[in-house]
C-alpha positions as CSV (number, residue, x, y, z in Angstrom):
1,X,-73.2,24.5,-17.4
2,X,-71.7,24.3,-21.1
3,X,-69.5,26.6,-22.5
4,X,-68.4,26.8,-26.1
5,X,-65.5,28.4,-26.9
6,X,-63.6,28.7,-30.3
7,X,-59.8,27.9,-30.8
8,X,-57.8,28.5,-33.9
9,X,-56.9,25.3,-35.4
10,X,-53.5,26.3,-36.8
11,X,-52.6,26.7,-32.9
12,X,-52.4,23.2,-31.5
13,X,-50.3,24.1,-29.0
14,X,-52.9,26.5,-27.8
15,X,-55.3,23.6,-27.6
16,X,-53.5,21.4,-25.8
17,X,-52.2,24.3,-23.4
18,X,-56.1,25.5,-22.5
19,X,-56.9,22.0,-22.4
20,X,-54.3,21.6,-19.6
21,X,-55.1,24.4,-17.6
22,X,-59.2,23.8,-17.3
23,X,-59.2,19.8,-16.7
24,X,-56.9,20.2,-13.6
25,X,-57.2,22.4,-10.4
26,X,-54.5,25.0,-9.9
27,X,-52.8,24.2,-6.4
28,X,-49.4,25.9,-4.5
29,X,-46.5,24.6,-4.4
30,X,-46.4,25.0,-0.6
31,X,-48.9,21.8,0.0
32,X,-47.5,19.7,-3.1
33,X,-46.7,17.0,-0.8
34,X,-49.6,16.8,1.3
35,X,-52.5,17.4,-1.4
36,X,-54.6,14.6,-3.1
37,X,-53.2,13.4,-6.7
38,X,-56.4,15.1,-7.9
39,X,-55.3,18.7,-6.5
40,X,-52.2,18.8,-8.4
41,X,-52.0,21.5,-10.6
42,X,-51.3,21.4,-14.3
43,X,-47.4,21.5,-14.3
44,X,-47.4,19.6,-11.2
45,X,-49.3,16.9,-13.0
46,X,-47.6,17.2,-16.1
47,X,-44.6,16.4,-14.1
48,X,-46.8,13.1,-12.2
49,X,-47.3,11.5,-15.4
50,X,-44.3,12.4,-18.2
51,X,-41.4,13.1,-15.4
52,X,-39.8,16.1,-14.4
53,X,-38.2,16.7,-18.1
54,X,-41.9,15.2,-19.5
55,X,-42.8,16.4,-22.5
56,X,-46.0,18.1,-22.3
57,X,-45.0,21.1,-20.3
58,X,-47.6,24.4,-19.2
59,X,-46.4,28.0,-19.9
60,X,-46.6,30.8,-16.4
61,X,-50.1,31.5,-15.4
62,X,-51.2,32.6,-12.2
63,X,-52.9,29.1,-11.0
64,X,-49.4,27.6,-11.6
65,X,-48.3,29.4,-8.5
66,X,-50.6,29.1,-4.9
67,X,-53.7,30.9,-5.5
68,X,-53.5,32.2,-2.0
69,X,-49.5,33.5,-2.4
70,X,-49.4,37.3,-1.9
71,X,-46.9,38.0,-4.2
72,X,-44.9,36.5,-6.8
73,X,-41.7,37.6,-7.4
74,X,-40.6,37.5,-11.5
75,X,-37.5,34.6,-10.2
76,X,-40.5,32.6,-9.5
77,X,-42.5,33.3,-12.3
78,X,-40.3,31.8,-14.9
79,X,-38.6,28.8,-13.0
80,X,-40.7,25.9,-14.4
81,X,-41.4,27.9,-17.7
82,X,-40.2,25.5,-20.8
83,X,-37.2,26.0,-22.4
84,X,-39.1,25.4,-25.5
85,X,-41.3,28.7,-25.0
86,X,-40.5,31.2,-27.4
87,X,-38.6,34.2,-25.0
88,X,-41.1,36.8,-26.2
89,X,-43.9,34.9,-24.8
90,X,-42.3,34.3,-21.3
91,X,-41.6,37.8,-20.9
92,X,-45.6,38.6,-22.3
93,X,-46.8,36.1,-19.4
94,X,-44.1,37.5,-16.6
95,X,-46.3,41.3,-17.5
96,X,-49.6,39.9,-16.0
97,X,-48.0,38.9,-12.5
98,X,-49.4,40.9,-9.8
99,X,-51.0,40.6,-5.7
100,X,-53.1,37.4,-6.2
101,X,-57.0,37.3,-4.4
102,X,-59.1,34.5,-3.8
103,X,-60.6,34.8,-6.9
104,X,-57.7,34.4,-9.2
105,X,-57.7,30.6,-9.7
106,X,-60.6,31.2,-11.2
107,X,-59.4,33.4,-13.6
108,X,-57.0,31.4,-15.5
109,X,-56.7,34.0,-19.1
110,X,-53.1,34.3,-18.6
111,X,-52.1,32.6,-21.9
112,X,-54.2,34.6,-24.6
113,X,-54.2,33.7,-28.5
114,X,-54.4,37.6,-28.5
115,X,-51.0,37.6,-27.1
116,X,-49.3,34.9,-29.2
117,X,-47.2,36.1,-32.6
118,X,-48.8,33.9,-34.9
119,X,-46.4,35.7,-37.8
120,X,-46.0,32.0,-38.6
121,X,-48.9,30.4,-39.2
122,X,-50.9,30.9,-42.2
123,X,-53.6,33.1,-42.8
124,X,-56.4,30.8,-43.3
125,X,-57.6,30.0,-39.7
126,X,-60.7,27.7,-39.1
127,X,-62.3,27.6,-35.7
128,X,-63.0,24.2,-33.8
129,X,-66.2,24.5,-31.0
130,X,-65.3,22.7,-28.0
131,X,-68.0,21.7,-25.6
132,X,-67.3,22.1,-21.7
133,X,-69.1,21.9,-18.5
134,X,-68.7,23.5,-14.9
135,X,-68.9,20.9,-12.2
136,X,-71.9,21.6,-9.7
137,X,-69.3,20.4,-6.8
138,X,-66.3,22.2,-7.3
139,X,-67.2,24.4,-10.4
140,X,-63.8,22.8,-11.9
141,X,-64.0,23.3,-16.1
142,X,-64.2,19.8,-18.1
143,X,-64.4,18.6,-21.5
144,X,-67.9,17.5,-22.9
145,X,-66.9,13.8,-23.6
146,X,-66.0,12.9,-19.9
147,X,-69.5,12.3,-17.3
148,X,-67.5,12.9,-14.3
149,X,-65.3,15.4,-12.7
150,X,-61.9,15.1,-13.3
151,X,-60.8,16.8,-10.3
152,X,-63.1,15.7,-7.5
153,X,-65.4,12.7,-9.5
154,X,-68.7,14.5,-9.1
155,X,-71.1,13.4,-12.2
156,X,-72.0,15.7,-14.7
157,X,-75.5,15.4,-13.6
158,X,-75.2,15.9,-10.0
159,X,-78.1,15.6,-7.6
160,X,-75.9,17.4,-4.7
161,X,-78.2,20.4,-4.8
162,X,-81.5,18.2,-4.6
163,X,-80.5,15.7,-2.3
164,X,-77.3,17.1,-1.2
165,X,-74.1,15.0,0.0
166,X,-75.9,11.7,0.6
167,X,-76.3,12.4,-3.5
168,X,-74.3,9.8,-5.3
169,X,-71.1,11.3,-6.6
170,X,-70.9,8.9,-9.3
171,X,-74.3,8.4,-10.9
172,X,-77.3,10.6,-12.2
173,X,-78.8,12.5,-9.8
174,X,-80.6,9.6,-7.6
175,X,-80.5,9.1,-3.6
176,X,-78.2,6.6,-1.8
177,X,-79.0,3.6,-0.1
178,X,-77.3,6.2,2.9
179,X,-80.2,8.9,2.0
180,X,-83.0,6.5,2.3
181,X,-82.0,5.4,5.6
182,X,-81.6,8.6,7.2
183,X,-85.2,9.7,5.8
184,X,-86.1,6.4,7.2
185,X,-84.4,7.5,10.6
186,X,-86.0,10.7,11.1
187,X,-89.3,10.0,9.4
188,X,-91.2,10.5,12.9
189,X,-89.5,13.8,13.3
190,X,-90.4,15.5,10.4
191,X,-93.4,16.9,12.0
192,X,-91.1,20.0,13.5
193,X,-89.8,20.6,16.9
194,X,-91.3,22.6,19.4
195,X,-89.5,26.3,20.6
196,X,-87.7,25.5,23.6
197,X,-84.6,25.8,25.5
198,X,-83.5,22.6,24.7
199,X,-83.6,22.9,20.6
200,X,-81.2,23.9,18.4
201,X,-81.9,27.0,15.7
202,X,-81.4,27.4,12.8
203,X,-80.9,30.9,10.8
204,X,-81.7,30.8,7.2
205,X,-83.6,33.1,4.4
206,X,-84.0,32.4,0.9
207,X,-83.3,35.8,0.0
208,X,-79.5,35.5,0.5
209,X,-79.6,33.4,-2.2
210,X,-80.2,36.1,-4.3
211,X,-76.4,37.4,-3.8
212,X,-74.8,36.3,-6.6
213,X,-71.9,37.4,-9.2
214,X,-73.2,39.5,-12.0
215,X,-70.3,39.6,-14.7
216,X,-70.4,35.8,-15.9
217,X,-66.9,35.2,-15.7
218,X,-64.3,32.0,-17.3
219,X,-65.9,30.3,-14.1
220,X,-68.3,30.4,-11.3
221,X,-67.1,32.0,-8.6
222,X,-66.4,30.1,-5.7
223,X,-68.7,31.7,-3.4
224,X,-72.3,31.0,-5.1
225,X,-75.8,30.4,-3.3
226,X,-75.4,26.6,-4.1
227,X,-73.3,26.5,-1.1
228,X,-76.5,27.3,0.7
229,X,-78.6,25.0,-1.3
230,X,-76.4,22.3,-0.1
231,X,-76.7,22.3,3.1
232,X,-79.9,22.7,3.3
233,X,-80.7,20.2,0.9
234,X,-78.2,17.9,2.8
235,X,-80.7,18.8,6.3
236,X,-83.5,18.1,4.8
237,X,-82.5,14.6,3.2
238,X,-81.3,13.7,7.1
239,X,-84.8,15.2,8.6
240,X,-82.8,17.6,11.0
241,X,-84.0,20.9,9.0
242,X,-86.9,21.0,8.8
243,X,-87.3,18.5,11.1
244,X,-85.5,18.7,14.3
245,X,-84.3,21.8,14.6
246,X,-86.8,25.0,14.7
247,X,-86.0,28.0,12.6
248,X,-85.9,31.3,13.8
249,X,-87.4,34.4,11.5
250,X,-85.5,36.5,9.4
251,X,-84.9,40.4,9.2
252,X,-82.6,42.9,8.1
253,X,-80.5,44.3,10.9
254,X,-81.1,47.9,11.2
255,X,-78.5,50.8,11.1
256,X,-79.6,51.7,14.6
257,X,-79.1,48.2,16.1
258,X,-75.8,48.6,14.3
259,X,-74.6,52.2,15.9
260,X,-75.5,50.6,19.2
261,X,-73.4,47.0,19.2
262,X,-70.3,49.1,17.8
263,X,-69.7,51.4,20.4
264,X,-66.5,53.7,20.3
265,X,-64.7,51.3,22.0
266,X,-65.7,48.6,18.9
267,X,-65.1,50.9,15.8
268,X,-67.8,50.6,13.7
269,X,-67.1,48.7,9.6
270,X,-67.1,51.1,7.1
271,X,-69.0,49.0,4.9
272,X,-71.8,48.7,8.0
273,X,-71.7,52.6,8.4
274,X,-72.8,52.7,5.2
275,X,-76.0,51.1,5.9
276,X,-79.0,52.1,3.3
277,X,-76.4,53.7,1.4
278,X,-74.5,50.3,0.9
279,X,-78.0,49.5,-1.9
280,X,-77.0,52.5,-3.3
281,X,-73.4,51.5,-3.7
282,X,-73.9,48.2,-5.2
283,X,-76.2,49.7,-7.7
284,X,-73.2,51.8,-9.1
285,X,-70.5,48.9,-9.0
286,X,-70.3,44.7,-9.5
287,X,-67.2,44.7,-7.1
288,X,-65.8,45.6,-4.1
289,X,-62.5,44.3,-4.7
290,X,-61.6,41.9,-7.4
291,X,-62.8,38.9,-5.8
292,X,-65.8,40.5,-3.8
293,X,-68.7,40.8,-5.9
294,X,-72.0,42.7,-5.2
295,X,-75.2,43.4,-6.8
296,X,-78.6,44.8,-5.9
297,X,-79.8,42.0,-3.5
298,X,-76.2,41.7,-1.6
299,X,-77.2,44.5,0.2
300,X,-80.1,43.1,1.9
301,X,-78.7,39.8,2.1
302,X,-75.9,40.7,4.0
303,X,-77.9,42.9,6.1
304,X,-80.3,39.3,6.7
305,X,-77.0,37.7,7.6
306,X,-76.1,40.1,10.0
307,X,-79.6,40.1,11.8
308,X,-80.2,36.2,11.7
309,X,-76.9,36.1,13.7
310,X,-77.2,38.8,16.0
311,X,-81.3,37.2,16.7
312,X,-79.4,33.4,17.1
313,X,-76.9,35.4,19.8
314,X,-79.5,37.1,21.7
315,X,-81.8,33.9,21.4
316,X,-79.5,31.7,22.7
317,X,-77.9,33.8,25.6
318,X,-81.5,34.1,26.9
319,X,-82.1,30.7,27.3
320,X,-84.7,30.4,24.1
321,X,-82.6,28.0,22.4
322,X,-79.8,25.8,23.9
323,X,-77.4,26.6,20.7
324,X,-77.9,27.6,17.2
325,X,-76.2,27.0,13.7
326,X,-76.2,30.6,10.9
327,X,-76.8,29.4,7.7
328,X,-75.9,32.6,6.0
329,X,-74.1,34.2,3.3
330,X,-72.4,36.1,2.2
331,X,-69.6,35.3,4.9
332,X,-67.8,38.3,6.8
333,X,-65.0,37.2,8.8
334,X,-62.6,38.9,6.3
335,X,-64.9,42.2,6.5
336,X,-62.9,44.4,9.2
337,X,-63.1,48.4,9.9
338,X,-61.8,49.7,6.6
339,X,-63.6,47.3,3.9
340,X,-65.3,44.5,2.7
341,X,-62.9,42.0,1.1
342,X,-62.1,38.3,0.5
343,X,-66.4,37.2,-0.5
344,X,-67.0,39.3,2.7
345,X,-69.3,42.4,3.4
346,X,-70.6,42.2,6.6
347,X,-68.6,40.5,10.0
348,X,-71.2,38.2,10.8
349,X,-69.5,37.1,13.6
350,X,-68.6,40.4,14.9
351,X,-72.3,41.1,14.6
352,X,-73.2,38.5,16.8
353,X,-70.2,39.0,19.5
354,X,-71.4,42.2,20.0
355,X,-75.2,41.4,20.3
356,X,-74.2,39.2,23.3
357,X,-72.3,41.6,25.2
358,X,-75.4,44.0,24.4
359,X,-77.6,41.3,25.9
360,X,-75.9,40.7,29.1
361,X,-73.0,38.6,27.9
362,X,-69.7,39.7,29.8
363,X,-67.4,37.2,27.9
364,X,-67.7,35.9,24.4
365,X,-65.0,33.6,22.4
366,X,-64.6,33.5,19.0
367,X,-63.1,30.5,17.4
368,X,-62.5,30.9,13.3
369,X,-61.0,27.3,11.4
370,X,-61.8,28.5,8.5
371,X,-58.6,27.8,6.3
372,X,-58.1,31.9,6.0
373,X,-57.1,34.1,8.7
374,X,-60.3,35.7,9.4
375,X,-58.5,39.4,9.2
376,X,-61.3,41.3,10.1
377,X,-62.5,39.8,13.2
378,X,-59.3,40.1,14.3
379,X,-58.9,44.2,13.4
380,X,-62.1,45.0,15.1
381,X,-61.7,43.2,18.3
382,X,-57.6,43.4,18.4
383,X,-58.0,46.3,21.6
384,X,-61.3,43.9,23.2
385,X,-60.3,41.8,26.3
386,X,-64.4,41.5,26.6
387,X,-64.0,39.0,23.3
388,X,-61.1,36.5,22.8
389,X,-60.4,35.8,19.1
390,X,-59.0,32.3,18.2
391,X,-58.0,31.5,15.0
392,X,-56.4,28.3,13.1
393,X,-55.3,28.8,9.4
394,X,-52.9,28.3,6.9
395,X,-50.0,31.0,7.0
396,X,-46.8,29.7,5.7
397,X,-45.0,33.0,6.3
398,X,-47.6,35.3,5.3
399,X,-47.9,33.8,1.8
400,X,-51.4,32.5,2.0
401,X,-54.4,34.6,1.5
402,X,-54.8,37.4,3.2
403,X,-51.9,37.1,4.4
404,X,-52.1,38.1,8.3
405,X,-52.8,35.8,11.6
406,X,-49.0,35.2,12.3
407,X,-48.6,33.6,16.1
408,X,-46.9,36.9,17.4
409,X,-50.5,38.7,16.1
410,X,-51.6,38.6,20.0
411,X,-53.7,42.1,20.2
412,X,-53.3,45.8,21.1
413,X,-52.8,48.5,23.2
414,X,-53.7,46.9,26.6
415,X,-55.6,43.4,24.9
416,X,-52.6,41.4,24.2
417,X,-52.8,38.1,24.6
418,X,-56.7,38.2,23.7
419,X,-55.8,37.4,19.6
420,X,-54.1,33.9,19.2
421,X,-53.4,32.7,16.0
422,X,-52.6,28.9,15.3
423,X,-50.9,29.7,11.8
424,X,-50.1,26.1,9.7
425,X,-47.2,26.4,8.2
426,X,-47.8,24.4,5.0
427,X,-51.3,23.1,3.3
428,X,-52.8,19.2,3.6
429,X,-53.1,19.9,7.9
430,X,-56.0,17.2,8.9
431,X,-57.8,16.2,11.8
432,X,-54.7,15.4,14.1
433,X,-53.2,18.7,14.3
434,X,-56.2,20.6,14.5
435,X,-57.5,18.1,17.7
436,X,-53.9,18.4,18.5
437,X,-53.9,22.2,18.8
438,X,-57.4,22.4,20.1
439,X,-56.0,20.1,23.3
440,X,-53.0,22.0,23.7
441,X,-54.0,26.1,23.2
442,X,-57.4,26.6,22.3
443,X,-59.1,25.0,24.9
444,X,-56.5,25.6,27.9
445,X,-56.8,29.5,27.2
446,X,-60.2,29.3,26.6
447,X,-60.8,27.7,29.6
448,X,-59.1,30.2,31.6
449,X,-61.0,33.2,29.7
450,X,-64.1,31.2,30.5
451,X,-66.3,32.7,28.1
452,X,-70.5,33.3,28.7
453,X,-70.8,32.7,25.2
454,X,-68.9,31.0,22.2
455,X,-69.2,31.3,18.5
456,X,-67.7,29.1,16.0
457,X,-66.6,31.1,12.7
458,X,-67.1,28.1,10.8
459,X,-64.9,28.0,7.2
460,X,-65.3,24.6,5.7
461,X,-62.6,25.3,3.5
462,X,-59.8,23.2,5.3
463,X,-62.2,20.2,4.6
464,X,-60.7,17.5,2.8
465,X,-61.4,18.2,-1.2
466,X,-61.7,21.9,-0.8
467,X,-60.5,24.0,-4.0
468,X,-59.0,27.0,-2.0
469,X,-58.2,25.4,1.2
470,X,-56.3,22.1,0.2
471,X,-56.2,20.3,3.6
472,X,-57.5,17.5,4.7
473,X,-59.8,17.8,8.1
474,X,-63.3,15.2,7.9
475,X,-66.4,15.9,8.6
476,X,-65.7,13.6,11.7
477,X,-63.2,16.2,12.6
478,X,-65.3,19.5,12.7
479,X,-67.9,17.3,14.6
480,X,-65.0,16.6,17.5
481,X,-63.7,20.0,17.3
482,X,-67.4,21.4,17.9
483,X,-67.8,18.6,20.6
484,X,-65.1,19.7,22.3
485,X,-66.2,23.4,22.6
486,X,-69.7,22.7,23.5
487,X,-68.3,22.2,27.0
488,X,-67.7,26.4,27.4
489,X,-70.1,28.5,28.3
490,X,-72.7,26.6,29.4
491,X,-73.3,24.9,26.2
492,X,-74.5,28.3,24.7
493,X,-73.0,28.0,21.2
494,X,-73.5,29.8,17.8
495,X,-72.0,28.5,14.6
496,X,-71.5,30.8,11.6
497,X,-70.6,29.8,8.3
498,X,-68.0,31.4,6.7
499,X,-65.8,29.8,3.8
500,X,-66.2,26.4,1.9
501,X,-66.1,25.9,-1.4
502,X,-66.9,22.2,-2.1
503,X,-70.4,21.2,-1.7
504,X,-70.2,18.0,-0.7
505,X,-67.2,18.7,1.7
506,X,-69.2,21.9,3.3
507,X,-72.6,19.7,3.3
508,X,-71.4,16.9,4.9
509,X,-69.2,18.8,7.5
510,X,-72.1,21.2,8.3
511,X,-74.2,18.3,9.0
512,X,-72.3,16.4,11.7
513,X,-71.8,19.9,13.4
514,X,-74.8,20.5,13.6
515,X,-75.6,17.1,14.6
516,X,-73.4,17.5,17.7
517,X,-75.3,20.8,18.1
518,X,-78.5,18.3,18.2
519,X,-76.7,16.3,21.0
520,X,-75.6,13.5,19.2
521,X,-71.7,12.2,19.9
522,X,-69.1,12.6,17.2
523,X,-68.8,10.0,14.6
524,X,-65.4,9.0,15.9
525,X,-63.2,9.7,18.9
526,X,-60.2,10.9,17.6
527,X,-58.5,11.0,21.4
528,X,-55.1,12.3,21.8
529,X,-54.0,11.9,18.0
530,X,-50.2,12.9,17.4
531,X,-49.9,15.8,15.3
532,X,-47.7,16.0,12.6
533,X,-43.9,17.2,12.3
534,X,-45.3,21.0,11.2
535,X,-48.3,20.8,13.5
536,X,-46.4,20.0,16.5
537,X,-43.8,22.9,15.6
538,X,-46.5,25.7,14.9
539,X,-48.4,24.3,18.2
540,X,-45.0,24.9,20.4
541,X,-44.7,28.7,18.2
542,X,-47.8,29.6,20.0
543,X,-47.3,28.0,23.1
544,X,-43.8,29.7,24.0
545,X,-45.7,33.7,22.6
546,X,-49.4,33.1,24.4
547,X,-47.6,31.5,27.4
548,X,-46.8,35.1,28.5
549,X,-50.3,36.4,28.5
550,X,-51.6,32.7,30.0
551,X,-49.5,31.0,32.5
552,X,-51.5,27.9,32.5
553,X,-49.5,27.5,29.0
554,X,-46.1,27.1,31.1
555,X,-46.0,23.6,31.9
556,X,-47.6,22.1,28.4
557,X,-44.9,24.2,26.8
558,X,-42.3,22.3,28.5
559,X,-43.9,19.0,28.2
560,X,-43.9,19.3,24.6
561,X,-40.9,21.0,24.2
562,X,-38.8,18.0,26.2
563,X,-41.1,15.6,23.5
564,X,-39.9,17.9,20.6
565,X,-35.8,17.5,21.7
566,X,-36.4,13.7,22.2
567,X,-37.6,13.3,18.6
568,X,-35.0,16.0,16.6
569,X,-32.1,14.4,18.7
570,X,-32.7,10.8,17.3
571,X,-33.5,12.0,14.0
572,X,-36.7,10.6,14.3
573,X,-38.9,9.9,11.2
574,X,-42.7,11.5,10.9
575,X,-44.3,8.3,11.9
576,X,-42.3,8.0,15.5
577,X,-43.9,11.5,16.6
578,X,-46.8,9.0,17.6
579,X,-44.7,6.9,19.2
580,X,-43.8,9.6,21.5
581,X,-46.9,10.6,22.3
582,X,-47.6,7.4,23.5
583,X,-44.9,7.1,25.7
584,X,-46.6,9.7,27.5
């Protein structure tokens, strides 16, 4: 996409300011350390090439800050602001600061020529049209005179959304040598796979592509039916969809199927209540909440998301299908009792939990690794003990978006102990520590709730290269993580995606899932891999709270706690945590 847009050319320092803030992504502070050069944000790469007292220096915005912080207090506003910033503009910039969403990295306006006293320049102002373009990958903003991304490489003329990941990032639209092999691989499959209990489905309806942002705003919003397009066009390359996995039909769910899944014991979304009257509400509004767009097709396509998952559940729990994979949208697993929020209407996930209890399940497990506390999966099942809720995501003290999941989050009024949250404490968390935690709380508890049926909430935003997320798990990763659950109940799985926000990170990760879902072995056998210094810290947070609701927890807890005094005693640095582990 190209956009024009004019600047005064008596304001060079505007120029080189906007300049700034659109050729680099906006990351927190919090994961500085752990983020790809790439991720840094503008001051923080102003400060990577010129030095902390560098000369080019970026005024306050809200992208200088973490997208996902809460709040911001006015101290931390104007810390890195440049002494050479006139005061009046600093305190003009400190005015805009308020509860940051999801969205606002996208919406980077803060520094305004409508805001700037320009009692100084002359009167005569000519206008200069500079050319940029949206990335197809990450929907980062660059100038017209570079071909390839200059946050995540992706060429200007991407052929992600024809050919999807096995695209090349780097030239014009063409296949890879990798592309032509798979279609090579799987050429005798594409014939389609017959209905059985041994295949694997696959949820998916055009018409959810139709959601989409109706306000064109300074950027594509994050969550945009390319995200679909990608995977499937990522599928289709490999010859698993269509190809070796058999697609089930679509529908809307109904109001009535709704009423009987949420039963007074599961109150019932607000935004699902609503049910025909929710087309009538998008028709009046573009927004639920600043960052949660609607218009007239989001209706039915959430209400297609909702009914592909709760069909997958039921299909699968029968026996019909060994597993299944939701290729829906718009996601839900921030949608809770009160509202839709955070991309989300409808709690896909919820949907589907409560479609297998309805069908005969007695037991269902919910694990969410999407990078955000999935809030509202956790609000409606918080008093369940029918439905154990898992979740691993970025926290850091409640400053990440939305801003619950904290490990002492364990449930309510007589379900404690049936919420755990695995809350990171700081951003770049990769494969170790997730594998690390899955070993050492999700799968002992899960084990001991011994679910009849298990659904993956499945975010790809902690995938290496995401915009939002900033961490760093592969696609080799999600694939081990999904191996490793496929062993509970039975093998009767569901995956729902949720979040993910770069299309070749999402593509590429949603294919080896589903890939295991097919059967195949992970890529790599990650083993026991030695978390990190934080991950081994947030791990032992959980163990010594959820250790009081599961016993099993007891012993690991010690284990790990002995390993944990070994390594703070000698001072150890991060590289000898895996030394330790070894040892054992």
């Amino acid at each position: 996409m190209i956009l024009a847009e004019h600047l005064h050319a008596n304001s060079e320092y505007s120029m080189v300011i906007e300049a700034l803030q659109t050729s680099r992504l906006a990351n927190g502070e919090a994961e500085n350390s752990n983020c790809p050069e790439s991720f840094l944000s503008p001051r923080q790469d102003c400060k990577r090439r010129h030095g902390s007292n560098g000369t080019i220096a970026t005024p306050y915005d809200e992208n200088c800050t973490n997208e996902h912080m809460v709040g911001v207090s006015s101290r931390d506003a104007t810390e890195d602001i440049d002494t050479n910033i006139q005061p009046d503009v600093v305190f003009k910039k400190a005015r805009v600061q308020r509860e940051l969403t999801l969205q606002d990295m996208y919406n980077q306006d803060s520094f305004d020529d409508d805001d700037e006293d320009d009692s100084d320049w002359e009167p005569m102002q000519k206008h200069f049209e500079i050319m940029k373009w949206f990335c197809t990958n990450c929907t980062m903003v660059n100038l017209d005179d570079v071909v390839h991304c200059d946050i995540c490489g992706e060429h200007k003329e991407s052929g992600i959304l024809r050919h999807g990941f096995f695209a090349s990032p780097s030239s014009q639209d063409g296949p890879t040598d990798v592309e032509l092999e798979f279609k090579g691989k799987y050429k005798d499959m594409q014939s389609g796979v017959s209905f059985s209990n041994r295949c694997t489905a696959i949820g998916f309806d055009e018409r959810m592509l139709l959601h989409s942002e109706v306000e064109m705003k300074p950027r594509p919003h994050p969550e945009r039916p390319d995200r679909l397009r990608a995977i499937a066009a990522s599928l289709a390359t490999a010859g698993i969809f269509p190809g070796r996995c058999h697609p089930i039909s679509a529908r809307e769910i109904t109001r009535e199927e709704l009423k009987m899944v949420f039963s007074s014991e599961n109150l019932m979304p607000r935004s699902i209540a609503m049910g025909v009257n929710l087309t009538l509400t998008v028709e009046c509004l573009s927004y639920f909440t600043p960052d949660t767009y609607a218009n007239e097709h989001s209706a039915r396509a959430a209400r297609l998301a909702a009914g592909l998952c709760a069909d997958l559940a039921s299909t699968i729990l029968s026996g019909r299908a060994k597993n299944g994979f939701a290729l829906v949208r718009p996601p839900g697993h921030h949608a809770g009792v009160s509202q839709a929020m955070g991309f989300c209407l409808h709690n896909n996930a919820a949907v589907a939990a409560l479609a297998a209890l309805a069908a005969g399940a007695k037991k269902v497990l919910i694990v969410d690794w999407d990078v955000h506390h999935g809030n509202g999966t956790q609000e409606i099942f918080e008093r369940n003990k029918s439905v154990l809720y898992i979740s691993l995501h970025r926290h850091e003290g409640g400053r990440f978006y939305p801003g619950t999941g904290a490990a002492n989050e364990v449930g309510i009024d007589g379900a404690e102990g049936y919420c755990v949250n695995v809350p990171w404490n700081r951003g770049g968390v990769g494969d170790n520590d997730y594998v690390f935690a899955f070993q050492n709380v999700v799968l002992p508890i899960a084990s001991e709730f011994d679910p009849d049926f298990t659904i993956i909430s499945a975010g790809f935003d902690a995938a290496r290269g995401d915009p939002l997320g900033c961490c760093d798990v592969t696609p080799a990763g999600y694939a081990q993580m999904t191996h490793m659950l496929n062993a509970l109940s039975g093998g009767k799985l569901l995956v729902i995606l949720e979040g993910g926000y770069n299309l070749r990170s999402i593509s590429s990760s949603a294919t080896s899932v589903i890939k295991v879902l097919l059967g195949e072995n992970p890529g790599c056998e990650l083993g026991d891999s030695a978390p990190s210094k934080s991950g081994l810290v947030t791990v032992l947070e959980v163990l010594k709270i959820q250790m009081n609701f599961w016993p099993s927890l007891a012993s690991r807890f010690t284990e790990l706690q002995s390993l944990w005094e070994i390594y703070a005693a000698e001072n150890k640095s991060e590289e000898s945590i895996s030394e330790l582990f070894l040892i054992v």
